[in-house]
C-alpha positions in Angstrom: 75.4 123.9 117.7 72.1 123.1 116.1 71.8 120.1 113.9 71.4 120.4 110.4 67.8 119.5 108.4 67.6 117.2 106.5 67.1 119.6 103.7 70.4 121.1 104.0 72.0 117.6 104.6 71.2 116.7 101.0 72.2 120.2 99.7 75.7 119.4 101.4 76.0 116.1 100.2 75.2 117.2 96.9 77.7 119.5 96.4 80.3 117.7 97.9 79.4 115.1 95.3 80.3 118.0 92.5 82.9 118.2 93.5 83.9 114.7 93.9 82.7 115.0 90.3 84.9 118.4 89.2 88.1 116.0 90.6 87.9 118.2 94.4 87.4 116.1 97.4 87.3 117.5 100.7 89.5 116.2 103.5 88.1 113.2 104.7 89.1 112.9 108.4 85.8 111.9 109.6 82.7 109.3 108.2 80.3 111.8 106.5 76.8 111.3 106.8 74.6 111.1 103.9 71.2 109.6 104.1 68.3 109.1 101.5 64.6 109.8 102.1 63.7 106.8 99.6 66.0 104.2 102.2 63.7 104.8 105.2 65.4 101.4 106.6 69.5 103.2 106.8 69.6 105.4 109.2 72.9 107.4 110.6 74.7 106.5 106.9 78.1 106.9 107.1 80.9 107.2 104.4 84.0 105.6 105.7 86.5 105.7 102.8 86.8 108.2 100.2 88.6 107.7 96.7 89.8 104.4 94.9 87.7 101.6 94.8 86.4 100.1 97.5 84.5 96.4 98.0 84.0 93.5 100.7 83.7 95.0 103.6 83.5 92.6 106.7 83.3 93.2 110.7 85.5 91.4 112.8 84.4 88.7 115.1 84.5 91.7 118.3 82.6 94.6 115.7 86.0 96.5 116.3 87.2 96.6 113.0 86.7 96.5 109.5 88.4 94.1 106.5 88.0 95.2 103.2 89.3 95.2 99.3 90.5 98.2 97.9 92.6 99.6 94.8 94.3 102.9 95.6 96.3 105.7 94.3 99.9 103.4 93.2 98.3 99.8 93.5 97.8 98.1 90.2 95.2 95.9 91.5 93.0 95.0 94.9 95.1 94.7 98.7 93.2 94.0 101.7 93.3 96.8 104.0 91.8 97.4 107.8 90.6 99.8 109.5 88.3 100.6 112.7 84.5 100.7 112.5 84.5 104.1 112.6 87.0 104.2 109.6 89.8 105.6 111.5 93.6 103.9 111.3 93.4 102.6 108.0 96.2 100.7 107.0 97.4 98.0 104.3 97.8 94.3 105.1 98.8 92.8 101.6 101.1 94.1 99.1 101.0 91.0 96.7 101.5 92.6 93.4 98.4 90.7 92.1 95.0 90.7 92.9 93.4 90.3 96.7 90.2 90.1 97.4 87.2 88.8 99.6 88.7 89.0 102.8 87.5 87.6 105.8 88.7 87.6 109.4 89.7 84.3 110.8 86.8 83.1 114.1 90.3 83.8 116.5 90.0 87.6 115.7 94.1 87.5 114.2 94.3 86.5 111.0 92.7 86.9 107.6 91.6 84.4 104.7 91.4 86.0 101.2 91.4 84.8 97.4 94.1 85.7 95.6 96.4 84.5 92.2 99.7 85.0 93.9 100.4 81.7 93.1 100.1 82.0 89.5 100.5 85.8 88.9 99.8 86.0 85.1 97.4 83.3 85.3 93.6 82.9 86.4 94.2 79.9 89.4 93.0 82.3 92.4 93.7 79.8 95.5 92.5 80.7 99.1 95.7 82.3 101.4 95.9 83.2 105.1 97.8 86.3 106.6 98.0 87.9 110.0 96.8 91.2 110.7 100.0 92.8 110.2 100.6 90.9 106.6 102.7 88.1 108.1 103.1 84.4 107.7 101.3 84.2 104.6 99.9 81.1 103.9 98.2 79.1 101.0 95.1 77.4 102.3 93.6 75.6 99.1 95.7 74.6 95.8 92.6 73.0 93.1 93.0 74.2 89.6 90.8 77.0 88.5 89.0 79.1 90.7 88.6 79.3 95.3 87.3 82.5 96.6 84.7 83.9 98.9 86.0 82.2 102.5 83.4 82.9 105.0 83.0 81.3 109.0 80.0 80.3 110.5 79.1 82.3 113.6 80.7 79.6 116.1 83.6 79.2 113.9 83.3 75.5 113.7 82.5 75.8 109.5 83.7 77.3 107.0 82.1 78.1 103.2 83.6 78.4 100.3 83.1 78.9 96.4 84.9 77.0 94.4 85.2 75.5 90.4 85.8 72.2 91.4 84.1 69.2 90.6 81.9 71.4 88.3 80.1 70.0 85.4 80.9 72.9 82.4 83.8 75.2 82.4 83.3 78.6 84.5 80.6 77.2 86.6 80.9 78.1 90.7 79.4 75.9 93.3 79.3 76.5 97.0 81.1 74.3 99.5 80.9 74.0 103.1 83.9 71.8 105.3 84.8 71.9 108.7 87.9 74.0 109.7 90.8 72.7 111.0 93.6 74.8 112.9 
């Protein structure tokens, strides 16, 4: 089989945008490629989901898998969801009823810190909460007033960052904070 231009590459990928457009969506079993002569740095571009919105997208600490935000057909807000790097087996690991977002996998590979207002539904105090890969044993991890999101490791696992609105000096203002992590 002979590999498509780069030409005809485009032409596909626009008209499979149309339709995307026109509400039709082809079956979406594999990544699709779809590459820009203008983004001479990406090459091999991939689309791993299709439809809903989809955000956050983090590797795991082996590059196995994927961690990411997403709304779907029948959620009323963001869940974290999984799947493998080459967006196969994707499946839901919260079901919160409220929003979840900015997930990141713990350094051990079998859990997953996210932001989240489960503990005040109705309200805006999104805390930081831990789960394990199959939505068990969740766990609040921070309990300020206001604002915790965007958990992220340090490569050796030792630190961890946060943003936060404590301690801040106006109402609505963010600040970074770093901590050590202990399990």
């Amino acid at each position: 089989m002979m590999p498509l231009s780069r030409t005809l590459r485009r032409r596909l990928a626009a008209v499979v945008g149309l339709l995307a457009l026109l509400g039709a969506r082809p079956e979406a079993t594999a990544p699709t490629a779809v590459e820009r002569e203008d983004e001479p740095r990406l090459r091999n571009v991939r689309q791993l989901t299709f439809g809903g919105e989809n955000a956050e997208a983090y590797w795991s600490v082996d590059g196995r898998e994927l961690i990411l935000q997403a709304t779907r057909e029948g959620l009323a807000c963001d869940q974290i969801f999984r799947m493998n790097a080459d967006g196969s087996d994707k499946r839901q690991i919260t079901d919160l009823g409220v929003a979840a977002f900015a997930p990141f996998f713990h350094p051990s590979g079998d859990k997953i810190i996210f932001s989240s207002n489960y503990g005040d539904p109705k309200g805006r105090e999104f805390d930081l909460w831990m789960v394990g890969l199959d939505g068990s044993n969740l766990e609040q991890i921070t309990f300020a007033e206001g604002f915790d999101g965007f958990p992220m490791w340090s490569p050796d696992g030792s630190t961890f960052v946060f943003c936060s609105n404590r301690h801040n000096s106006k109402p609505g203002e963010t600040n970074v904070f770093v901590t050590e992590w202990a399990d």
